[in-house]
C-alpha positions as CSV (number, residue, x, y, z in Angstrom):
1,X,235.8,-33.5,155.3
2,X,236.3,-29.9,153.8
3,X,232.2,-29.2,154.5
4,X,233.3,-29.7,158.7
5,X,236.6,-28.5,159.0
6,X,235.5,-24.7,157.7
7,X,232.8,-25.3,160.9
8,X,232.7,-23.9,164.3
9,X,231.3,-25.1,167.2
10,X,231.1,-23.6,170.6
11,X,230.9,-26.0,173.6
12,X,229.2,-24.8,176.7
13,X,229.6,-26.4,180.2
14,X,230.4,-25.8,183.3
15,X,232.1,-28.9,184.1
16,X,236.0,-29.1,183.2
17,X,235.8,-32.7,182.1
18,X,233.2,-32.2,180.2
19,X,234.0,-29.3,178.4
20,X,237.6,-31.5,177.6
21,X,235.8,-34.2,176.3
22,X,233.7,-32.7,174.1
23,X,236.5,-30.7,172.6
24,X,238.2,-34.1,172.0
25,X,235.3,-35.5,170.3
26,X,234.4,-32.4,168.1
27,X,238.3,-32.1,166.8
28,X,238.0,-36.3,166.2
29,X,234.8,-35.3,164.3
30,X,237.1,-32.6,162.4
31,X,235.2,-29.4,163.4
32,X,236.8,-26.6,165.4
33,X,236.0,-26.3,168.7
34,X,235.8,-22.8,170.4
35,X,235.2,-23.4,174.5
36,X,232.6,-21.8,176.8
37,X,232.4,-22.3,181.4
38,X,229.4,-20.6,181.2
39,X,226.1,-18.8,179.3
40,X,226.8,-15.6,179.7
41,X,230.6,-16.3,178.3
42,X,229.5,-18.1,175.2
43,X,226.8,-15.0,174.7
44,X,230.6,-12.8,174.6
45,X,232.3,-15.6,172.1
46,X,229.3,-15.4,169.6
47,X,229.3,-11.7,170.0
48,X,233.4,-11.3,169.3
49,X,233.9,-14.5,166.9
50,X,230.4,-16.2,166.3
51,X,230.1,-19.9,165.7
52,X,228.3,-22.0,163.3
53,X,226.7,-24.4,165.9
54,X,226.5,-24.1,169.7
55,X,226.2,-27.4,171.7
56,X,225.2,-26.2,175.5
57,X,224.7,-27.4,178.8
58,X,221.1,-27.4,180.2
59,X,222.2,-27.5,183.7
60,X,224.8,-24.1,184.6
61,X,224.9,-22.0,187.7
62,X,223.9,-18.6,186.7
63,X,222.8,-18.3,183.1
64,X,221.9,-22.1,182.2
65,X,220.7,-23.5,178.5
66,X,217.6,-21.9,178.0
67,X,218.9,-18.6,179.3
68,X,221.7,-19.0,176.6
69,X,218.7,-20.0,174.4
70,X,216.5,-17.1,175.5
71,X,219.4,-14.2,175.2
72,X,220.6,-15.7,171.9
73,X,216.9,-14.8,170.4
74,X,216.7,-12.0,172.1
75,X,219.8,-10.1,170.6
76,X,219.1,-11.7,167.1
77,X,221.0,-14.2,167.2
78,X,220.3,-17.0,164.7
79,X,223.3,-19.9,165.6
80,X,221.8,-23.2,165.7
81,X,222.3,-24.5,169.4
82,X,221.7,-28.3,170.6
83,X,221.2,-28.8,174.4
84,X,222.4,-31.5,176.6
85,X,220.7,-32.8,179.8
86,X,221.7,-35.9,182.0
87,X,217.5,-36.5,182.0
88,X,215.2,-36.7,179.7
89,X,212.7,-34.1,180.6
90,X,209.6,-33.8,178.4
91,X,208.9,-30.1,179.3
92,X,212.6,-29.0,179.3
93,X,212.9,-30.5,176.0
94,X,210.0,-29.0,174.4
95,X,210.7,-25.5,176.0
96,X,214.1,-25.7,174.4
97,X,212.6,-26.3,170.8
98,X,210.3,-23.4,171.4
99,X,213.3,-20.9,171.8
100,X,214.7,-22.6,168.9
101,X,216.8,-25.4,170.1
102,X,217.9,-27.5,166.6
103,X,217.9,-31.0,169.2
104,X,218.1,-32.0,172.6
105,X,219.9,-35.0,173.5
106,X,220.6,-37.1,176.8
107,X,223.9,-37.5,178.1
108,X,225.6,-40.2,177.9
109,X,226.3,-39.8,174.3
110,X,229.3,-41.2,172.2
111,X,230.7,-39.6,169.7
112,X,228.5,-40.8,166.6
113,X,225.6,-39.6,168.3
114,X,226.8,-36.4,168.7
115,X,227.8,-36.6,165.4
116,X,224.7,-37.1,163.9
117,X,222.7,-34.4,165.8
118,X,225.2,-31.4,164.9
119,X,225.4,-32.7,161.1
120,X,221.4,-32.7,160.9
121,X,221.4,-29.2,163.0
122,X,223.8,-27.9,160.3
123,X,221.8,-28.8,157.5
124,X,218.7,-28.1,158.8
125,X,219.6,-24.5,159.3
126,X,220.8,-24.1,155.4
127,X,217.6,-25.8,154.8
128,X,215.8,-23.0,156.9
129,X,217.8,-20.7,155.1
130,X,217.2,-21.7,151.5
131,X,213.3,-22.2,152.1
132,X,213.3,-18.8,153.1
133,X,215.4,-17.7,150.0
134,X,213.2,-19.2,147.7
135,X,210.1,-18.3,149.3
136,X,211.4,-14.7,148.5
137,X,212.2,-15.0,145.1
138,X,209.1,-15.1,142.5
139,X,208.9,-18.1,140.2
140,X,210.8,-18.4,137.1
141,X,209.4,-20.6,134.0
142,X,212.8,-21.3,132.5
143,X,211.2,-23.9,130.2
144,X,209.7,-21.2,127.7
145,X,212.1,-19.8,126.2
146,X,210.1,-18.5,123.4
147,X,211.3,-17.7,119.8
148,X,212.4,-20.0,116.9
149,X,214.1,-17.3,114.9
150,X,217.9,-17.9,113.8
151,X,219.2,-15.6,116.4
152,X,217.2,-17.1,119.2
153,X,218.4,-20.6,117.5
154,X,222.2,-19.6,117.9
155,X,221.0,-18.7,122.0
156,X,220.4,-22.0,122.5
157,X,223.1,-23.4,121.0
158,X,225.3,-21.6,122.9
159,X,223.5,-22.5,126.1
160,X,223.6,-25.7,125.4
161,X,227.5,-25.2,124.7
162,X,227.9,-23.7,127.9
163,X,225.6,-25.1,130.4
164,X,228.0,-28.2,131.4
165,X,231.3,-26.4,131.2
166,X,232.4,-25.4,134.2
167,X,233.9,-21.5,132.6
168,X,232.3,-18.5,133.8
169,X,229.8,-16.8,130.9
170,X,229.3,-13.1,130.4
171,X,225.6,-12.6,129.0
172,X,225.6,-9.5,127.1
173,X,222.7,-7.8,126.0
174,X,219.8,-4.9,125.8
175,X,217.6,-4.2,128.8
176,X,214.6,-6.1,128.6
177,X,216.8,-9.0,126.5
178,X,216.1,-11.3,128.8
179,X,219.7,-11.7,130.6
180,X,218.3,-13.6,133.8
181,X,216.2,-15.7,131.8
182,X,219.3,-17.4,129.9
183,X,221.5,-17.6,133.1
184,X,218.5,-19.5,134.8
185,X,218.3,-21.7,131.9
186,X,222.1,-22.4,132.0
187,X,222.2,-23.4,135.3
188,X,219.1,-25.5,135.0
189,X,221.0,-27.4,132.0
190,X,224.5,-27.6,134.1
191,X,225.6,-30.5,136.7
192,X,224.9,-27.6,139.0
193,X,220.7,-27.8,138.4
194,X,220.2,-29.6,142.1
195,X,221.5,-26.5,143.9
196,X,220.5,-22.9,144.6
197,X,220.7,-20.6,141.6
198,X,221.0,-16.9,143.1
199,X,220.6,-13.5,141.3
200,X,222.1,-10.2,142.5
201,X,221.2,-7.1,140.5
202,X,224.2,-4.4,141.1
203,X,222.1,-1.9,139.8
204,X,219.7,-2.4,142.2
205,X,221.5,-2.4,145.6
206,X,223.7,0.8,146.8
207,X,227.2,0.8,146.5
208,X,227.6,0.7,150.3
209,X,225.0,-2.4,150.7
210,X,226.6,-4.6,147.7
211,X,229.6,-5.6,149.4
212,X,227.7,-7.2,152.6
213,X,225.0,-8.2,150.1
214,X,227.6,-10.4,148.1
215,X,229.4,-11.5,150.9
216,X,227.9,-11.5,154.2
217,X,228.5,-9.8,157.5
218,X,228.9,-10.7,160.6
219,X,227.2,-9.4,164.0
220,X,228.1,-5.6,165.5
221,X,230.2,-5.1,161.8
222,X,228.8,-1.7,160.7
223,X,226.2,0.4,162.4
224,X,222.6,-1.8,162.1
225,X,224.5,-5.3,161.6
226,X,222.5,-6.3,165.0
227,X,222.8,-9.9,164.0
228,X,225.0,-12.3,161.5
229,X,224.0,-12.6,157.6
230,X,225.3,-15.0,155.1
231,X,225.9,-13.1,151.5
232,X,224.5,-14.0,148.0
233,X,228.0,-16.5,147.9
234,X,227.4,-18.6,150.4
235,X,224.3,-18.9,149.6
236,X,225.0,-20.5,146.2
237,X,227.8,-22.7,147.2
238,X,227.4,-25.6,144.9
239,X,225.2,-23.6,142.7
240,X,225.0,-20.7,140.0
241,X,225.6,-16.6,140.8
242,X,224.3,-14.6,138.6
243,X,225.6,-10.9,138.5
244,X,223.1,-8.9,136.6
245,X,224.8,-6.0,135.4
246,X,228.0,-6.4,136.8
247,X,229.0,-3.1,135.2
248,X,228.2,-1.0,137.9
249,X,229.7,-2.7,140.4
250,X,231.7,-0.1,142.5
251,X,235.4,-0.6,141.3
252,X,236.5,-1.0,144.7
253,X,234.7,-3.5,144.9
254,X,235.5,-5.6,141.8
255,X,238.6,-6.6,143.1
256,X,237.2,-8.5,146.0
257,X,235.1,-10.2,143.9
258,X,238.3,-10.8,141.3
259,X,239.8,-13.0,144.4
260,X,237.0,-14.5,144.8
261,X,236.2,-15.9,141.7
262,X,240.0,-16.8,141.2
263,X,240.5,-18.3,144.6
264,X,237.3,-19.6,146.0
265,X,237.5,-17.8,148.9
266,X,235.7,-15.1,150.2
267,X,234.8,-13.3,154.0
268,X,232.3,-11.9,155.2
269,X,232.5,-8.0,156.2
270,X,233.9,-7.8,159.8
271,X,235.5,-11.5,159.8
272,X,238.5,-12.8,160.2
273,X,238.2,-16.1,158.7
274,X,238.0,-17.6,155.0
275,X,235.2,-19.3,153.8
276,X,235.4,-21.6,151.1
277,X,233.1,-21.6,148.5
278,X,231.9,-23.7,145.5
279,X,230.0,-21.6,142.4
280,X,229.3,-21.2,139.2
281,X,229.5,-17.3,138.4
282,X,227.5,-16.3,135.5
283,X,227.2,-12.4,134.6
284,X,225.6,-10.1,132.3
285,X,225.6,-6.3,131.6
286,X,223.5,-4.2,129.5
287,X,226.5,-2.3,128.2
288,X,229.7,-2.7,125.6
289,X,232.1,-4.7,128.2
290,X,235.3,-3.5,125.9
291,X,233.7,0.1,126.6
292,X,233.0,-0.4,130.0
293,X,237.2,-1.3,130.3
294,X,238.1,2.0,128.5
295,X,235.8,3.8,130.3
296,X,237.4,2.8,133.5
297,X,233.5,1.7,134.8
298,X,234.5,-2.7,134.9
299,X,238.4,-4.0,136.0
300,X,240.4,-5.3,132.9
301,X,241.2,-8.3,134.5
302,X,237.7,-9.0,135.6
303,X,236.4,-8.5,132.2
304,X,239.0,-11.2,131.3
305,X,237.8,-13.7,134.1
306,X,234.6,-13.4,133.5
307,X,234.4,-13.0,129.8
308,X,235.9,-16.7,129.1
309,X,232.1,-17.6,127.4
310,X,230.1,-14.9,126.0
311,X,226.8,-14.8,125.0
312,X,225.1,-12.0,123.0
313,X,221.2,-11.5,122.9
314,X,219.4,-9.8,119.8
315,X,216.9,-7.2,120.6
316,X,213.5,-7.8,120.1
317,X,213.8,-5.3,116.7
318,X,216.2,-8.0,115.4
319,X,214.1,-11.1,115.6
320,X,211.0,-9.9,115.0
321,X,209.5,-13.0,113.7
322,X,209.3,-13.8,117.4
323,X,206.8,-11.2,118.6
324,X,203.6,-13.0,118.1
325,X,204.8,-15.6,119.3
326,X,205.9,-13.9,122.6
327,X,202.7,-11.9,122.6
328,X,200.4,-14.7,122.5
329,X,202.5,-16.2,125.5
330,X,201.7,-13.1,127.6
331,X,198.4,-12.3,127.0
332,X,197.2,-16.4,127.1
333,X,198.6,-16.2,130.7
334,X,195.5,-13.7,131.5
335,X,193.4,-16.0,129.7
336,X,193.0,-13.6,126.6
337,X,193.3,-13.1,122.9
338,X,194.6,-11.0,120.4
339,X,192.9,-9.2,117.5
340,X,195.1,-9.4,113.8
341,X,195.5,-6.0,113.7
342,X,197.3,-5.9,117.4
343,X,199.5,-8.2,116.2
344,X,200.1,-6.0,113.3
345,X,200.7,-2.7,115.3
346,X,203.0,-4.9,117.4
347,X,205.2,-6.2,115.1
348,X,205.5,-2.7,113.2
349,X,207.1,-1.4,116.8
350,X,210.8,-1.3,116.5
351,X,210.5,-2.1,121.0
352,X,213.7,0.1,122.3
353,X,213.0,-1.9,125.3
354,X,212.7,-4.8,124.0
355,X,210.7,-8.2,125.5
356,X,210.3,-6.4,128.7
357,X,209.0,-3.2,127.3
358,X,206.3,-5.8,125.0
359,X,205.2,-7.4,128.2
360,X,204.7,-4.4,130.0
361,X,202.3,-3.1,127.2
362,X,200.2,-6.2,126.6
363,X,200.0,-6.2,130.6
364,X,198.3,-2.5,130.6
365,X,196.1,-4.0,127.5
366,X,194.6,-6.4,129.4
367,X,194.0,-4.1,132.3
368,X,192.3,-1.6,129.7
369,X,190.2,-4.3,128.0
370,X,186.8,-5.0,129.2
371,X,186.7,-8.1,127.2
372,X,188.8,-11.0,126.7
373,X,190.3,-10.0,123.0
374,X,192.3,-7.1,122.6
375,X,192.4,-4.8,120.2
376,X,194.5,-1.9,118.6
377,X,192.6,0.3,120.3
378,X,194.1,-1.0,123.5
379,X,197.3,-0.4,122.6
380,X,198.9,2.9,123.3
381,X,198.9,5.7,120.6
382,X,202.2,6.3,120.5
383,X,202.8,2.4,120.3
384,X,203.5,3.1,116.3
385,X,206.3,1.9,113.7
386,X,207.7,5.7,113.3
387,X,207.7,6.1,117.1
388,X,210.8,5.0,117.1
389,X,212.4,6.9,114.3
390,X,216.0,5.5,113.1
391,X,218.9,7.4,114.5
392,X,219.5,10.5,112.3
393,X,223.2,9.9,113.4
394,X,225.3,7.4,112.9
395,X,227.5,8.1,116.5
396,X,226.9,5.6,118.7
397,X,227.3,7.9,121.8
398,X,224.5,9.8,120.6
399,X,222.4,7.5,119.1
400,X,222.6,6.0,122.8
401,X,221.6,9.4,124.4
402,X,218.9,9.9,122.1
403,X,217.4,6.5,123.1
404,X,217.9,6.3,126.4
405,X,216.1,10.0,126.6
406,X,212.8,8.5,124.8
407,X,213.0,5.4,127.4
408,X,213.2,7.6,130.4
409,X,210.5,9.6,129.5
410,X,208.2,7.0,128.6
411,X,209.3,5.5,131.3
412,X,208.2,8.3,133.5
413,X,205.0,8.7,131.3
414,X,204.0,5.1,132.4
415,X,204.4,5.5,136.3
416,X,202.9,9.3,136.2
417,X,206.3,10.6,136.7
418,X,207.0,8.1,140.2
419,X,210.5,7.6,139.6
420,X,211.2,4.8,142.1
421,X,208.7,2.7,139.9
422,X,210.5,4.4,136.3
423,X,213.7,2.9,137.8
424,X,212.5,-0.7,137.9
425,X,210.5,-0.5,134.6
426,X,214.0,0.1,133.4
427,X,216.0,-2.0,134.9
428,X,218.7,0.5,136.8
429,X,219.2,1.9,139.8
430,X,217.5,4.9,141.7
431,X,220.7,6.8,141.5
432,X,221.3,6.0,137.8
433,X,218.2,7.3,136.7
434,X,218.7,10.5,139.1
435,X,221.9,11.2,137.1
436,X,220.4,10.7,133.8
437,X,217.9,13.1,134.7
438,X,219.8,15.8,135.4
439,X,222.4,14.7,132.6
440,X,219.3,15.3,130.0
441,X,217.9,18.1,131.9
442,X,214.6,15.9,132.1
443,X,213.1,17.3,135.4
């Protein structure tokens, strides 16, 4: 019964004696019951304290059901709601529906019937909500995983290690590793595979958006909230999370994601009451966790919680046996070839950004060949093996600086200097790569 008792369900009527008996029947059913005389009262309830299902009147004196229906809509409001009638009216009924009614049933009812209709309005709406989460996201081929070196070899060992264990995993690796890529295929191998799989990129989202991003918000809880929103957690109860580079998370908020993760519990910005929630959390980062600690940038004892499995990718530069392989993936998705010598210039590359940074160049080949075989010559000229020179240092700090200077400019190079676009090629945030600029004086 834990899936009903976390649920709310507001009970409009204008009738005493009704309103009494269908708060006995939703408590027998194990849901909790939140009480309405009237439209325009319930409209204040879900406003103050929301509700996850709202079973309504048709017939009230002043605002009746479809008026509830109709102002629900109208201020964004996205509550399932089931209507009762004491007839069966064909054009009441189908009105209803059109402002978004979940079900209309006909009074007298007992209990099972009731039942029935608020369990199928409850998971129709997560159905709604999942459809439209998926729709969203692009398609992921988790099947090809492409590369048979031995450090690709020991990838999927540990994947297969980890996959049915129910332990958090920390991914760590380069960008353009493929992080995401092994987190899908973990959850696709775990008893988890049924349900949703949902990736949040911290990077990507501003500090002061992550929190309701993650957890959820409800109506009227910070200026532009105009309606509820479930977070990323809810979304995945009984599924995977994947926090791509959980790193620069803001500190603050670490520790409400610490909780979390140790207590199954979460709330959603401007709420009052715990949610319970079932995941898997898998993360990744593109950094050196340990550093991250010292550096005061990742919560020791969320590096400990989350590091209890951890997975380290090569780069591209150390399994380079895999590079045709992987080239001839991308470019037979355009229905193209590659030349010998291609393949030559592309495995001399040492690929500082690794199987992203190869994709993204065999993608701009294609665009700049006429035919359907590329060639060297579609390659770009500074696509060479020195091009990449060995660090002339053996700091790590520098070594770092000196690379990440070379990505951000090509970077830059590739998008003609939009740096919105250099951002995503790169895989951080807008306000990252502002600060690297000025940090390295690039412009």
């Amino acid at each position: 019964m834990n899936k009903t008792e976390k649920k709310r369900i507001l009970a409009v009527d204008d009738e005493p004696n009704m309103r009494r008996l269908l708060e006995i029947m939703l408590k027998q059913a194990g849901y909790q019951p939140l009480l309405a005389a009237s439209g325009r009262e319930a409209l204040e309830i879900l406003a103050r304290e929301g509700a996850d299902l709202v079973v309504s009147d048709l017939h009230m004196p002043g605002m009746d059901g479809l008026g509830l229906l109709a102002a629900m809509q109208k201020d964004g409001m996205n509550t399932p709601a089931i209507i009762v009638t004491a007839h069966a009216e064909v054009e009441t009924a189908v009105a209803a529906m059109k402002l978004g009614a979940a079900d209309y049933i006909v009074r007298p009812f007992d209990l099972e019937m009731l039942e029935i209709a608020m369990m199928r309005a409850l998971s129709l709406t997560r159905l709604k909500i999942e459809n439209r989460f998926l729709r969203d996201e692009a398609e992921r081929d988790v099947d090809n995983m492409i590369g048979d070196s031995p450090a690709m070899r020991k990838v999927y060992e540990a994947i297969r290690q980890v996959a049915p264990e129910k332990a958090t995993a920390l991914i760590v690796g380069e960008t353009g590793t493929g992080k995401e890529l092994v987190a899908h295929a973990i959850h696709k191998l775990s008893p988890r595979n049924d349900a949703m799989f949902v990736a949040v990129n911290c990077a990507a989202i501003p500090a002061d958006m992550l929190e309701s991003e993650l957890f959820g918000h409800e109506r009227g809880a910070f200026t532009g909230a105009i309606k509820e929103r479930i977070g990323k957690f809810e979304l995945a109860d009984g599924g995977t999370l994947f926090l791509d580079e959980v790193t620069e998370m803001p500190v603050a908020l670490q520790a409400k994601l610490l909780r979390a993760l140790q207590e199954g519990v979460i709330e959603r910005l401007g709420g009052h009451r715990p949610i319970n929630v079932n995941i898997r959390v898998v993360a990744a980062t593109n950094r050196d966790p340990q550093q991250a600690v010292r550096d005061g940038q990742l919560r020791e004892d969320l590096y400990y919680r989350l590091n209890v499995f951890r997975l380290d990718l090569p780069p591209l530069r150390e399994r380079s046996a895999d590079i045709p392989a992987l080239a001839q993936h991308f470019v037979a998705q355009r229905n193209m070839t590659l030349a010998p010598d291609t393949l030559n210039r592309l495995a001399a590359y040492r690929w500082p950004g690794n199987v992203r940074e190869l994709q993204n160049v065999l993608e701009r080949a294609a665009i700049m060949c006429s035919g359907d075989t590329i060639t060297a010559a579609h390659l770009p000229a500074d696509l060479a093996p020195d091009a990449t020179p060995a660090p002339d240092t053996l700091s790590i700090p520098e070594a770092t600086e000196a690379l990440e200077r070379r990505m951000i400019a090509e970077a830059l190079k590739q998008t003609n200097g939009n740096k919105s676009k250099a951002a995503r090629l790169l895989n951080i945030s807008e306000r990252s790569l502002w600060y690297k600029l000025t940090r390295y004086d690039l412009g």
